[in-house]
Phi, psi and omega in degrees: 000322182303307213290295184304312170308336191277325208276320172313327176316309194296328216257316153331313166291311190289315182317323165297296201274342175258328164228048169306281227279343162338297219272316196301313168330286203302332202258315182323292178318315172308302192273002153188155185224149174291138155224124177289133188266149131334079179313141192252089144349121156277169205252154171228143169254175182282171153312307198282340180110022149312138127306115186258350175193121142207196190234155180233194193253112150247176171235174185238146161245104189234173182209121170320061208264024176280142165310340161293351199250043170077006153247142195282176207277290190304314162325313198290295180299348174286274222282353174295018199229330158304290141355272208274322159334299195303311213264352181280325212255347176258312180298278175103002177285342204197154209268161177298002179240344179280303194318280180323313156309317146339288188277005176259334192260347151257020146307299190280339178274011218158266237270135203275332199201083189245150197282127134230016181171125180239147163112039187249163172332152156276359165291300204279327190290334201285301223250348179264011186253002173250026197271179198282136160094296163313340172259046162282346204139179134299299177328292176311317212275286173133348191283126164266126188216116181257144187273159176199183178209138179261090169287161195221131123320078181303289187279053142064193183317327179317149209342059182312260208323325183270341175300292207123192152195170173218141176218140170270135159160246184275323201250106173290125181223149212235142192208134160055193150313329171310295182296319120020274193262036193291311198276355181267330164295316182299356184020157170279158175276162168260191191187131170215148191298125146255169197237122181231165211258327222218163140311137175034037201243167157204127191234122169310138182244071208285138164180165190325328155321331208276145178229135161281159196264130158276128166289153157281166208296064169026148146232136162270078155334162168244032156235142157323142176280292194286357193276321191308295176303344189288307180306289184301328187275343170265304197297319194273318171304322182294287143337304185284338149321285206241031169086328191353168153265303183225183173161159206212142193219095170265139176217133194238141121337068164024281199284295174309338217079343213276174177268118158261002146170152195229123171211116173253135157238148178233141189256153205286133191279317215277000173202099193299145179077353185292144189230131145248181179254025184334274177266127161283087176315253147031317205256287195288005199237050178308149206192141215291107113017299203045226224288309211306320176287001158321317170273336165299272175347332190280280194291307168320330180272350175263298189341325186269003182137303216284128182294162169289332160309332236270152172239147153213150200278154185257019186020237186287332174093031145231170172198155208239157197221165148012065191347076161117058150232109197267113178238139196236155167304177189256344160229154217277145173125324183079169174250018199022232257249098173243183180249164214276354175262340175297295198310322178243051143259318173261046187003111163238132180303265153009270243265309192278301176350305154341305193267339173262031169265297192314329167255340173264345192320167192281141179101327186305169179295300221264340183058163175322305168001277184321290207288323176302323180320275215282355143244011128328304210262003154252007165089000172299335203264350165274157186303139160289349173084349210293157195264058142227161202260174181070026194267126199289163205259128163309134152230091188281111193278162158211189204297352176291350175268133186315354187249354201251139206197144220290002182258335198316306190306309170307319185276017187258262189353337172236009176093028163226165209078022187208147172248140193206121174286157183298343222256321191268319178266352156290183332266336158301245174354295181307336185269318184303321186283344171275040179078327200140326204258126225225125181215134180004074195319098199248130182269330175261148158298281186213154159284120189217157164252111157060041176069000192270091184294122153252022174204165172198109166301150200238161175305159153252056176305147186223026180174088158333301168209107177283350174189151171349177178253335196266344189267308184303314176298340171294307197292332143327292190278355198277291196299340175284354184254004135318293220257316197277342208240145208273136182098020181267150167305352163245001178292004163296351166271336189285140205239183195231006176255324178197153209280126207226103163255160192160181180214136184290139179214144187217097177241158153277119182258112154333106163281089188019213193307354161327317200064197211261051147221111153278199189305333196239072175077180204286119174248163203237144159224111185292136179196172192209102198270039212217211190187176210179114025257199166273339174272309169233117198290111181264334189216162193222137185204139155250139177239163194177121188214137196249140179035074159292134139303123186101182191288344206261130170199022177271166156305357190236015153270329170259301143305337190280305173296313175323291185324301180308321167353277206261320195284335176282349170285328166266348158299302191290349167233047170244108173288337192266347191271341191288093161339138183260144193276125174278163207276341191251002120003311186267347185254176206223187209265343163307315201090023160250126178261141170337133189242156180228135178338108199216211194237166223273341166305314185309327203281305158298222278279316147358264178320323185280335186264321176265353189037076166239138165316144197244132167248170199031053176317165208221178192266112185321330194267008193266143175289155190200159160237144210238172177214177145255106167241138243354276196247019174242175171264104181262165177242129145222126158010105157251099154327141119218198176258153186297349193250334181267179187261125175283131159333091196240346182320080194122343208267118139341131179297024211225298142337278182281006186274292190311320172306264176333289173331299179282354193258351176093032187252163182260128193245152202218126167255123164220164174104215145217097178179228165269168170280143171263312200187119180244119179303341144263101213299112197324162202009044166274164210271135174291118174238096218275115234107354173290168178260132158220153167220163205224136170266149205256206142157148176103145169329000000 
């Protein structure tokens, strides 16, 4: 009895003194634990107050279905039938007989923490607590419901790829702004003590310990919402048009720098014709330029002297290099003598090659050097810096490089042998409309809390002057005679409201080891460079569409309408881009404003709302042309016949749509105003399904 008593003393003893503070540990950890509160992700917008990402509450449901875990056995059995029904008809994974069979065998097995749905609703979680036997409680009932957060994209796929994600584990991996700006969206998590009171009962154990959660900041994006939709919905038609493989639509601010939308697709290998958001083409993706590198070449050949005048010959429309690297126009014949703003209205290969062998070529006074100097000094050949992660390294060569070989220089020279994201080369293009002053692409506005701005980003420069003011003013007319001047290689862009400067790109794409002609022919990569309007430049934009199908694959065919697009889409709801109408314009020299040609009711409510005099007023229904004489409104009669083409000439589209249109004709409109000119001539014979079309101008 001593012995057994000495050994319980001895055994007491060692546990207080030795593995005392183990056990103190050990019973605390039962009886109470640290939990983490949740930090609330902050959201991200649009310019205009879109949500482009936030997050909401989902659950995981599992249910304590042990007989220990507080519905008694006879309850269970009324109501399971009930149960399953319920969780069949709100869940929807499973049939009401799967369910029930389910919950009967982890009933017998058991099971303390059996699954029943994971990723649900906070709707659907508010309607399975009101089915039979759950909504008894947790205790009674058994139902667990673990919180978790979802991010979510409301509007889809729109510019998905410049949002982002961020996903945490062994591999961190950072997308877009979500990744950028993760830890500033993350705001921290807290922590508090819990107790616990119950089996599976847990109680905050509020004390000075306790940390509260910072939610994290809002971002205000720079990009627009509809501008946004116009670009992927113009980008995506085109593509599916001519088959593409990938392709990119950027529209930057001027002034500012911001992006007011960026949108890349690409097309889904594992589902033909379907276009994703795969890839940021636009950020990550450098790629041979072509003739759009055209303009460095440019600005280096003025910078040096060369006039916009300077004529060189296009011979035959090749020139031969480094005996026998052969480079050609894009039409056979050559243009024979041009000056050097010709040359890059219709980029002729030919005419600049030429000209930067001549003044930069290897023996010359200025050497290759000079010309590498002088696309240096504008910082294109370095990273932009931009808050999306993945922005691919500019590879611009010079003569230190190991690669560089006697051909290099002609072919630098027209964009190939050099690498560039379109993003990178929009920002080029964007410093010519700026003057000179080359600034920053910026995805965000501000930074906010709970409404509190704390940061608001300002431009950014990153090149004062990239080059004279008088080589930018050349170059400013060079690119407006792309668009403006017959035979510029965009003039299928020229418009009648507002001015379009830019620049056209057609390169030959290597097909990996294949070289640049593969098995099925030539691959192309089409793009288009500018800005609008041209004399004061507000936006700045790029399209880039990779391996078009079919006969079409230059830039200002392929590329250039996504740009006419996206650029008629911000003329018509930009009010400030609009000329204001002088106010006495509108008035004939009487002090009567013009009326165009309707039918004589319009004309009566007209007249009448203004109480100006009507002379020979007419039968409401009559087609009628109107005049003046001195301070009246005169009507006169326009006839015609039901077999013949009616006069439409002077006539509101509202009007003459209504006309034609009941008269059986297929009607065509371009332009705005009144008719100007109808392609079918007044009193040629009606034929009814014919097309006719009418041009519009004029008030």
């Amino acid at each position: 009895m001593f012995l057994f008593a000495f050994s319980i003393v001895g055994r007491v003893a060692y546990l207080q003194f030795f593995q005392g503070n183990y056990w103190k540990v050990r019973a605390k950890e039962l009886t109470t634990r640290k939990e983490v509160i949740l930090a609330e992700r902050g959201n991200i917008f649009s310019a205009d107050g879109n949500l482009l990402a936030t997050s909401y509450p989902i659950y995981e449901l599992r249910l304590d279905a042990a007989p220990s875990g507080g519905v008694n056995q006879v309850f269970f059995d009324q109501k399971i039938d009930s149960l399953a029904i319920g969780l069949a008809a709100i869940l929807g994974e499973k049939s009401a007989k799967q369910y029930k069979q389910e919950l009967l065998r982890a009933r017998q097995r058991e099971d303390h923490f059996y699954l029943l749905k994971r990723n649900v609703t906070h709707g659907q979680l508010k309607k399975v607590k009101e089915l039979p036997i759950l909504k008894l409680g947790k205790n009674k009932g058994g139902l667990i419901a673990k919180q978790k957060s979802r991010r979510e994209k409301p509007l889809g796929i729109l510019a998905s790829r410049t949002v982002g994600y961020s996903i945490k584990g062994k591999k961190n991996i950072s997308v877009g702004l979500e990744g950028y700006y993760d830890s500033l969206l993350s705001g921290k998590n807290g922590s508090r003590l819990m107790r616990k009171i119950a089996k599976g009962v847990w109680k905050p154990l509020y004390s000075e310990n306790e940390v509260e959660p910072k939610d994290g900041n809002d971002i205000i994006s720079t990009i627009d919402v509809n501008l946004q939709d116009v670009a992927e919905s113009a980008l995506l038609k085109q593509m599916a048009l001519h088959r593409c493989e990938y392709g990119c639509a950027v529209l930057m601010e001027v002034a500012t720098g911001e992006i007011k939308a960026i949108a890349n697709l690409k097309i889904d290998t594992k589902n033909e014709g379907i276009y994703t958001e795969s890839e940021n083409i636009a950020v990550g993706k450098a790629t041979d330029p072509g003739s759009t590198f055209k303009l460095l070449s440019a600005m280096a050949l003025l910078e040096e002297g060369v006039k916009p005048t300077d004529s060189i010959t296009t011979a035959d429309g090749t020139i031969t290099f480094c005996k026998g690297v052969t480079i050609h126009d894009s039409h056979d014949g050559g243009s024979g003598f041009i000056s050097l703003q010709r040359a890059f209205e219709i980029s002729s290969n030919v005419a600049f090659s030429g000209l930067v062998s001549k003044y930069f070529g290897k023996g010359t006074k200025r050497g290759p050097e000079t010309f590498i100097k002088h696309i240096y000094n504008t910082g294109i050949h370095q990273k932009l810096g931009i808050d999306i992660p993945g922005e691919a390294r500019p590879y611009i060569k010079n003569t230190e490089d190991k690669t560089w070989s006697c051909p290099t220089l002609p072919e630098m020279s027209i964009g190939y042998e050099v690498l560039i994201t379109p993003l990178q080369t929009l920002t080029l293009y964007n410093a010519i409309a700026n003057n000179g002053m080359m600034v920053k692409p910026q995805f965000v506005k501000k930074i906010m809390n709970k409404g509190q701005i704390l940061k608001e980003t300002r431009p950014e420069v990153l090149n004062k002057q990239i080059c004279s003011p008088s080589t930018v003013a050349a170059l400013r007319r060079m690119m407006e005679g792309v668009v403006q001047s017959k035979g510029g290689t965009a003039s299928n862009l020229k418009g009648l409201n507002y001015t379009i400067a830019g620049k056209t790109g057609t390169a030959v794409v290597a097909d990996d080891d294949k070289g640049y002609k593969g098995e099925n022919g030539k691959i192309y990569r089409a793009s288009f460079v500018g800005y609008f309007p041209a004399d004061k430049p507000l936006y700045s934009c790029i399209v880039l569409i990779n391996n078009p199908k079919g006969d079409e694959y230059y830039g200002n065919k392929i590329a250039g309408p996504v740009f006419k697009e996206i650029a008629d889409k911000v003329y018509s709801t930009s009010i400030h881009l609009h000329k204001e109408l002088e106010k006495d314009s509108l008035f004939a020299e009487n002090g009567l404003p013009p009326i165009k040609a309707t039918y004589a009711s319009t004309v009566s409510t007209l007249t009448s709302k203004t109480n100006i005099p009507v002379r020979n007023p007419m039968e409401p229904s009559q087609l009628v042309e109107t005049g003046s004489i001195k301070n009246m409104v005169s009507i006169k009669s326009r006839n015609f016949q039901q077999d013949k083409m009616p006069d439409v000439s002077g006539m509101g589209i509202k009007d003459a749509l209504y006309l034609l249109e009941n008269l059986g004709l297929l009607v065509e409109t371009k332009g705005f105003g009144k008719v100007s000119f109808q392609s079918l001539p007044a009193g040629s014979k009606l034929v009814k399904g014919q097309k006719i079309t009418l041009n519009l101008s004029g008030v």
